[in-house]
N, C-alpha and C positions, 0 to 999 in steps of 0.2 A: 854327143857320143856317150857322154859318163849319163844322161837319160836312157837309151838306152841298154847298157850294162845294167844299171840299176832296177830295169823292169826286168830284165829276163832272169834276174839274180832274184827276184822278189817272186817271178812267177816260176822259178822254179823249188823255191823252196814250201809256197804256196800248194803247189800242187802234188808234190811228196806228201802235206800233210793230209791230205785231200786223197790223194792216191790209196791209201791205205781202207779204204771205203771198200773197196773192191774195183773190177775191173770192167770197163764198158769198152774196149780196144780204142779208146783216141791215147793218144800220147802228145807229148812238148819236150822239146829239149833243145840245146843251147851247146854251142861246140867254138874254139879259137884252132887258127891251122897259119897254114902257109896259105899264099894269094901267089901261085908262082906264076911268071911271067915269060914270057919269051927272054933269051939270053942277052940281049942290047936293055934290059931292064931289072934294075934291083926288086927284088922278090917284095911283097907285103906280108900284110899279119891281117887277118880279117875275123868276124865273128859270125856265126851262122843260129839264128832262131827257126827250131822247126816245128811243126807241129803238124798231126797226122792221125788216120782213122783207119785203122782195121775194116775190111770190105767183108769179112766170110759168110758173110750173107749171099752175098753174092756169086761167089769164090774163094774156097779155104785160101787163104796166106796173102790175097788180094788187098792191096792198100790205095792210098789217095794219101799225097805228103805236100807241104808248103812251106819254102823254105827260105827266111830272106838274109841274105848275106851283106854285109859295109864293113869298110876297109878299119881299122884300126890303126895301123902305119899304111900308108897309102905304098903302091909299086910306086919306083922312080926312074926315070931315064932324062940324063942331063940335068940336074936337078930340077925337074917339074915333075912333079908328083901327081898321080892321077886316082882321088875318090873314087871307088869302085861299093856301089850299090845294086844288086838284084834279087829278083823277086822269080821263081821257082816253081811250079806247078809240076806234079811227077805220078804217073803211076808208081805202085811199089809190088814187090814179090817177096816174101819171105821165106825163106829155104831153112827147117831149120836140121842142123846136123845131128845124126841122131846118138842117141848119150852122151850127148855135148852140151854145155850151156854156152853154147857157141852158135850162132846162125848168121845167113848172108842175106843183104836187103836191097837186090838189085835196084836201079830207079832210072825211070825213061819218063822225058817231056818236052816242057817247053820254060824257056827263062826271059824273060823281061829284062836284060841289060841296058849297061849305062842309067840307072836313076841319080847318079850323084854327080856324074864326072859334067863335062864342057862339050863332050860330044853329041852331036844333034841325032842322030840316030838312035828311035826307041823300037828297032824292029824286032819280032819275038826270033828267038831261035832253038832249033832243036840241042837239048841236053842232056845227059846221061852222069851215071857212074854206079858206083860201087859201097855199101857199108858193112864192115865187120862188125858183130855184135858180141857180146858177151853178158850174158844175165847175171846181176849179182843175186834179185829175187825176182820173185814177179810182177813188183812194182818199176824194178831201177834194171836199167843196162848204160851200160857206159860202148861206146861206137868210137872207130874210128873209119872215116870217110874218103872216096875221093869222088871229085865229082867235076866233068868237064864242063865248064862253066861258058865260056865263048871259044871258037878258034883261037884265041890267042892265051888262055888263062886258065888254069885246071886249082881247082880248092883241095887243099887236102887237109883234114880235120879233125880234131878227135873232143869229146863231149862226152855226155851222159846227156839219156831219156827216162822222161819220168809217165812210165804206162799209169794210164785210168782204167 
């Protein structure tokens, strides 16, 4: 786990310096939240790496995001504690509000759960949610997230993204 802390701490500061180049619409960014769980379960602490492409080629505000999520404190019910690893694929929308350094980053797809835990089930499922943005420039926005992750588990998160 402190491997990956230390890579997305490495590639984010990596990519700030880099970021300053100019702007090609991909971005990365890294966020810590709550892992909340159904109520018969103590909540976790999870970490989320993202990274992500600007489509407006295609469709102004249109994106493509990849987001991989693991537990940090694992959830717990009865003390067994349950590693929770997924993997994220999302269309994106960007809404942004106008004379605001404020925009919304709706995101619809599909998630890869259970890569960490004991459970045998690797079936993909549909996922969604929601991100608040806020521009410091036009390299850096700091987000805060939510994002329903399986029926049973909703991420809620907050970060910084660092645009290229």
């Amino acid at each position: 786990m402190k491997k990956v802390i230390s890579v997305a701490a490495a590639l984010l500061l990596s990519s700030s310096l880099y970021a300053q180049q100019g702007s090609s619409g991909f971005y990365v960014g890294a966020g810590i939240g709550v892992e909340a769980m159904p109520k018969e379960f103590d909540n976790g602490v999870g970490l989320a790496i993202k990274g992500g492409l600007n489509l407006d080629s295609v469709l102004k505000n249109l994106g493509l995001e990849a987001e991989l999520t693991t537990s940090l404190s694992s959830p717990e019910i009865a003390n067994f504690s349950i590693d929770i690893t997924t993997l994220g694929i999302y269309g994106t929308y960007t809404i942004d509000l106008p004379n605001s350094a404020f925009k919304l980053r709706p995101k619809f797809g599909v998630i890869l759960p259970n890569l960490a835990d004991d459970i045998n089930t690797r079936d993909l499922a549909i996922s969604g949610g929601l991100a608040g943005m806020y521009e410091l420039n036009s390299q850096l926005d700091l987000f805060v997230e939510y994002v329903n992750t399986s029926e049973a588990m909703n991420n809620y998160m907050f970060g910084v993204v660092v645009n290229f």
